[in-house]
N, C-alpha and C positions, 0 to 999 in steps of 0.2 A: 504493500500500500504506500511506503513511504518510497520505494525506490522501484522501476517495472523491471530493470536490467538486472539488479539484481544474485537473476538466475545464473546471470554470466558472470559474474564476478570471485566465485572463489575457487579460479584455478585448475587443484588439480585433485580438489574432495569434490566425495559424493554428497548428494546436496537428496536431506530426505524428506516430502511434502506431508505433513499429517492430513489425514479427511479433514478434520476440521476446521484445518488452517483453508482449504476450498470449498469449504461453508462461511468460513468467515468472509475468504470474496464475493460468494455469491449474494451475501448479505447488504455487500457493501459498494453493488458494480450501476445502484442506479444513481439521479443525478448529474449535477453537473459539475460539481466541486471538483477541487485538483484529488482530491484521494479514489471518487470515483472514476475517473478519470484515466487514473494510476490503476487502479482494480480492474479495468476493462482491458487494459493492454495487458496485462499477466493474463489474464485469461488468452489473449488472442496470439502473447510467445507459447501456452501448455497446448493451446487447440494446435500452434504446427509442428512445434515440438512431437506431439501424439499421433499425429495425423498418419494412419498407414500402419501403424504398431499393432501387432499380434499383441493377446493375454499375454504369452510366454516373451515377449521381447520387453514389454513394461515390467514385469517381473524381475527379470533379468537388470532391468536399468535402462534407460533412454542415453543415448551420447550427447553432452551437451555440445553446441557449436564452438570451438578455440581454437589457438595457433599449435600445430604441432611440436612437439619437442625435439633434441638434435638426434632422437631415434627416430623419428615419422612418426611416433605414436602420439596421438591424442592429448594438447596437454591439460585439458578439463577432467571432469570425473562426469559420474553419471547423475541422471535424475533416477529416485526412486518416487514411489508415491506409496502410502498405507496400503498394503494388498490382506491384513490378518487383523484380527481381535488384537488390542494389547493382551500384554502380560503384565502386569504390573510386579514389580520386585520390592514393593513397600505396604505397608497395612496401607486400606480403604482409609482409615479414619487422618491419615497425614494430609489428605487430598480432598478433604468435604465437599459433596455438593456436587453438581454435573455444571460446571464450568468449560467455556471454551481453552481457557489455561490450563487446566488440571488436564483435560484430553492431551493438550500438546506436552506437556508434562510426561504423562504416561507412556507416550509414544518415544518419547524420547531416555526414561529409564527402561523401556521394552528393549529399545534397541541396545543398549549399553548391556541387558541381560545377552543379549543373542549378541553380539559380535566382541566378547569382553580384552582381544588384544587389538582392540580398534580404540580410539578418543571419540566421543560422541563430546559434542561442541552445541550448544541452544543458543542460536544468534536471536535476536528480540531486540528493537526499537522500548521495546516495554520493559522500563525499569522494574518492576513491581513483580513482574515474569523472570525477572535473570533474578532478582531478591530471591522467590522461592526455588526457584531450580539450586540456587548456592548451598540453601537449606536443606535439599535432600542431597547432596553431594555429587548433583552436574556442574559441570564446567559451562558455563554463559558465557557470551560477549555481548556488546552493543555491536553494532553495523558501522563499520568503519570506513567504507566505500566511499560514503557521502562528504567526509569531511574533506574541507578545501586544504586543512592543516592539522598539523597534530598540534601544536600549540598556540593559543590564539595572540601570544607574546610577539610569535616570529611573525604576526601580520605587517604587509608593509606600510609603512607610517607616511611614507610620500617628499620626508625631509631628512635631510645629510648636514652634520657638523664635520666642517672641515674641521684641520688639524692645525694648531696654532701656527704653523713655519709651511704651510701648505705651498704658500707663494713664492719662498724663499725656495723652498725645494724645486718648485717646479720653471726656475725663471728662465733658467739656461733654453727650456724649448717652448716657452709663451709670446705667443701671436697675440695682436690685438688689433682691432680695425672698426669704421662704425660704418655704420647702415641704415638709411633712413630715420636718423635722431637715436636709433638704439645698439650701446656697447656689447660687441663680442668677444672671447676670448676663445684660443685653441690649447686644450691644454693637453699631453701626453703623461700615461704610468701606468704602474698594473693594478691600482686601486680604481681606475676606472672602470674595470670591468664588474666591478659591483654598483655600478649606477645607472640609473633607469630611466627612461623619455622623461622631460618635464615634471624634473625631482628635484623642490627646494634644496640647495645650497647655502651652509652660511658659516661664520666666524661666532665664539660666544661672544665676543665686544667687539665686532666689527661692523662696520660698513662697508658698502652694499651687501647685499646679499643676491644670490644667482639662482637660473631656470637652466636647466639642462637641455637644448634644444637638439643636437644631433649628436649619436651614440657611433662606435667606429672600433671596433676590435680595444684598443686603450688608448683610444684618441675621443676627445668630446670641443664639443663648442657648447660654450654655457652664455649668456647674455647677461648684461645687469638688469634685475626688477623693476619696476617702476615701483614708487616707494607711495603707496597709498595710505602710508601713516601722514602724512602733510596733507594739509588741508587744503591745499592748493590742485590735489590730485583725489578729491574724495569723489564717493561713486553716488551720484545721488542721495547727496547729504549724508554718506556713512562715508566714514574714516576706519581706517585697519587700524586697532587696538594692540595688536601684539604682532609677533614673527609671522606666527600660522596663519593668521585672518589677513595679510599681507601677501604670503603666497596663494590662499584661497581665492584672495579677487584678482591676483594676476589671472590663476588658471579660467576665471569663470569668465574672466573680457578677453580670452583671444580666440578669435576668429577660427586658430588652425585648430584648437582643440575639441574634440566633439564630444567628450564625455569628462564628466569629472564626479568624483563621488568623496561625500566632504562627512567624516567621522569626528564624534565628540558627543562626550556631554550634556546634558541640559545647559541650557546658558552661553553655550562656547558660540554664537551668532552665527550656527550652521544656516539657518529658512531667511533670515534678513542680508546676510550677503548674497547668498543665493537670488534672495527677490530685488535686492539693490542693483545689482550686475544684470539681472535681467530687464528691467524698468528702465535701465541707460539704454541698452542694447536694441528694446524693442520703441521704445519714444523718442529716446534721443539720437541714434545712430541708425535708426529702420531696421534693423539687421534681422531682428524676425517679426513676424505678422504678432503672435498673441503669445501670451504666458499661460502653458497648462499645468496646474498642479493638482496633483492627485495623492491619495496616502492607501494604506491598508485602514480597514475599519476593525480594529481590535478595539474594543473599552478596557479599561483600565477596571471597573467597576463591575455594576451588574447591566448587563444587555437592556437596553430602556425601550426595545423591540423596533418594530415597524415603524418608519416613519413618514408621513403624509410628503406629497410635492413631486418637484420634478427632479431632474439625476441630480440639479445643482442643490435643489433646496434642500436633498436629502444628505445631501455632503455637508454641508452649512455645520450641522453642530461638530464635523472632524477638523473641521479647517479652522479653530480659535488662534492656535498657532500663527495661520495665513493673517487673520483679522488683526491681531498684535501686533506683529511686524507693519502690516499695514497704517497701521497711527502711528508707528515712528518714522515711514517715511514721507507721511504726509508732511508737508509745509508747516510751521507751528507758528510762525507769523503772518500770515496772510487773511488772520479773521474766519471767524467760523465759516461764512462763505467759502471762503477762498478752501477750506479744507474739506469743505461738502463738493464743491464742483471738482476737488484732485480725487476726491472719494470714488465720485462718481466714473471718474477717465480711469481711475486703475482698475476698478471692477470691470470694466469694457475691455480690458486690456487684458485681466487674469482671468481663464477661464477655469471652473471646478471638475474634475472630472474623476466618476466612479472606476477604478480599478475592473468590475465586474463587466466592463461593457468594450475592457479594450481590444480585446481578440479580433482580429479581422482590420482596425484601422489601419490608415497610417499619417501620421502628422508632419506635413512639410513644412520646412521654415516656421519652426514652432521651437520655445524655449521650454522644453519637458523638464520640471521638477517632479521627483518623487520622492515624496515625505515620509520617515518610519519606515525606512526600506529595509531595518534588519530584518524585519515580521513577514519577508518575504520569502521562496524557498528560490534554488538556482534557478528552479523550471522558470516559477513565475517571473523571475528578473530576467530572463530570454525574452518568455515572450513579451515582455513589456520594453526590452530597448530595442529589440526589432520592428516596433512600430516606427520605429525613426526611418524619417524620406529626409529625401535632398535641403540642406539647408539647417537641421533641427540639431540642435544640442540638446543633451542628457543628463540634467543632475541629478545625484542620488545622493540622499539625505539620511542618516542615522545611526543611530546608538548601540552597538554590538552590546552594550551591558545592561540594555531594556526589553529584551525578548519576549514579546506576548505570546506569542503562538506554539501550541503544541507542536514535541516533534521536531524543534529546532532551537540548536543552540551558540556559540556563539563562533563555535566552527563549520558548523554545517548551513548557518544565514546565505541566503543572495548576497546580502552585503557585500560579507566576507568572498564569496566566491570571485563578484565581480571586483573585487580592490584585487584580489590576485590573480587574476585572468587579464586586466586589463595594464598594468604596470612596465608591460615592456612594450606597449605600443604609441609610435609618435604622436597618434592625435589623442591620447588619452593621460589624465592627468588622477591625483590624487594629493589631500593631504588631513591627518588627521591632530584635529582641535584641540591641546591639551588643557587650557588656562577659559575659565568660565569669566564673561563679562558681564553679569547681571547685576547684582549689585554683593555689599559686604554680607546680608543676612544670609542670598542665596547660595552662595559660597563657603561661608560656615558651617552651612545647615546640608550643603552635599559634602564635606570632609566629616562632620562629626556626626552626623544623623544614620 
């Protein structure tokens, strides 16, 4: 349910189906949700999988599809399925109750009775399933296939501290030259090869700081930032407050980048520079028609059900976020007027849009923000940056350490997939937010709370 491929993925064990692990899909295969979704394509790898098998050759074991080994032989194992009654090898009473678990349970201490110099392994997404198998002394895992990483430590942060003598070091073969008002440099080493397309650069006490523009075996060209901490250079009346939020509105105002996916905190101005950069881009430079933003709809609370209107108005109570940001960049001089009629031009401007309706579009020359993108899974963040047509940039917005959604954690998020899928590609960018800018209480109260 949680993965359809799955079936292919462990190699070169035999891979055994309980009956009632295909009761449980049969339960599960109507609908529209991504897990039905998922349940109908497992059905439709067992139906070719099957397809043509004698009794005696499903008995026997199906051959899964893999790359052969440096003998020619097969390097998968088989499918079996439930062909016999269990046998259970523990009292009735460890096991109460006719549970779909306790079946797969028993199927699984059945086999451990009948093959005892084999390891029987209970793979389960279900914590509370691998708790008791531990209990009667199976061996469990979780599903490790899915994660983007093994540590969500080693996620990549999107920025690089130079070494205090960096320059010094590297003087003897530094090039430098300018280009239409903006500095470059070429620099040569073997520590280059650890840096990635448009990956903040910086000094702990220095100035400038640098973008990493073209990668080359251990040669790069890096540019200086434009320093959006001066007021001189702010984005729609927002100013970069720190390093990060510096490199995050370089990446979100350049043209060549088409993705950028901006991690942190509550407070660290992931949605307001996002909507600042977008607001320049789309009013003051034409550069796309409208701003779509969208989120996943998880409450935080209890579900407040059904709600009346149209795709926007039903969005309306997920988008307070959007709303907030929205009165900071309104004008705060210009008289209540003057901040009704900027009201009214950015709602023209922002359009709301439900997650559930996006399968099949596609948005040209459109500036896509996607809010609470951890709550998303890899599938869903596919099909949601593949709606991008000619002209559209992609931001992705969120919190690896707010995870609403069953079934996903902080390594197995779209997030996280897309920050490490997208990291060594030129038009794509990243940087994640460390330092919260909301004010003293909020800040206190996320370190000590």
């Amino acid at each position: 349910m949680h993965d359809p491929t799955a079936l292919f993925r462990f190699q070169e064990h035999d891979i055994h189906l309980p009956m009632m692990v295909l009761e449980e899909l049969d339960h599960a295969k109507k609908g529209v949700s991504e897990v039905a979704r998922n349940v109908r394509q497992v059905s439709r790898f067992l139906d070719d999988l099957i397809a043509g098998a004698s009794k005696e050759q499903i008995d026997l074991g199906l051959p899964l599809p893999g790359l052969a080994n440096a003998r020619g032989a097969p390097a998968n194992g088989r499918l079996f399925f439930q062909t016999r009654p269990i046998r259970l090898s523990v009292p009735a009473d460890l096991l109460p109750g006719n549970t779909p678990d306790h079946d797969i349970l028993g199927m699984a201490l059945s086999l451990r009775q009948e093959h005892p110099n084999s390891r029987i392994t209970l793979v389960s997404k279900d914590i509370n399933l691998r708790i008791k198998a531990a209990i009667l002394g199976l061996h469990a895992e979780d599903y490790y296939n899915d994660q983007t990483l093994d540590d969500v430590n080693l996620l990549y942060n999107g920025v690089r501290e130079l070494p205090s003598d960096f320059w010094e070091t590297h003087a003897k073969d530094l090039e430098s030259w300018k280009d239409s008002g903006r500095t470059y440099y070429r620099v040569r080493g073997p520590e280059i090869a650890r840096w990635h397309f448009n990956q903040g650069l910086f000094q702990a006490d220095a100035e400038p700081a640098f973008i990493v523009r073209q990668l080359r075996e251990a040669e790069a060209i890096i540019e200086i930032l434009k320093d959006h901490t001066a007021p001189n250079h702010a984005v729609w009346g927002i100013t970069a407050r720190n390093r990060e939020q510096n490199f995050a509105l370089n990446l979100l105002l350049d043209p060549e980048i088409d993705f950028v996916s901006l991690l942190g905190a509550a407070g660290t101005g992931k949605t307001l520079l996002a909507l600042a950069a977008g607001l320049a881009q789309t009013l003051d430079a034409k550069r796309y028609r409208e701003i779509i933003m969208t989120r996943v709809t998880v409450p935080v609370g209890e579900d407040i059900g059904f709600l009346p209107g149209t795709e926007e108005e039903k969005m309306t109570p997920w988008m307070g976020a959007l709303m907030d940001n929205l009165e900071v960049l309104a004008p705060q001089d210009s008289g209540e007027w003057g901040r009704a009629a900027t009201a009214d031009l950015l709602s023209n401007k922002i359009k709301i849009r439900s997650l559930n309706f996006m399968r099949g579009r596609t948005f040209q020359s459109k500036y896509l923000i996607i809010d609470e993108a951890q709550n998303l899974t890899p599938k869903q963040m596919k099909t949601l940056i593949t709606r991008a047509g000619p002209g559209t940039k992609v931001i992705c917005l969120g919190n690896i350490a707010q995870i609403d959604t069953p079934y996903l954690s902080e390594t197995t998020s779209g997030l996280t997939y897309v920050v490490d899928r997208f990291k060594d590609w030129p038009h794509g960018g990243h940087v994640t937010l460390r330092r919260g800018e909301r004010s003293r209480l909020a800040e206190f109260a996320s370190e000590r709370l």
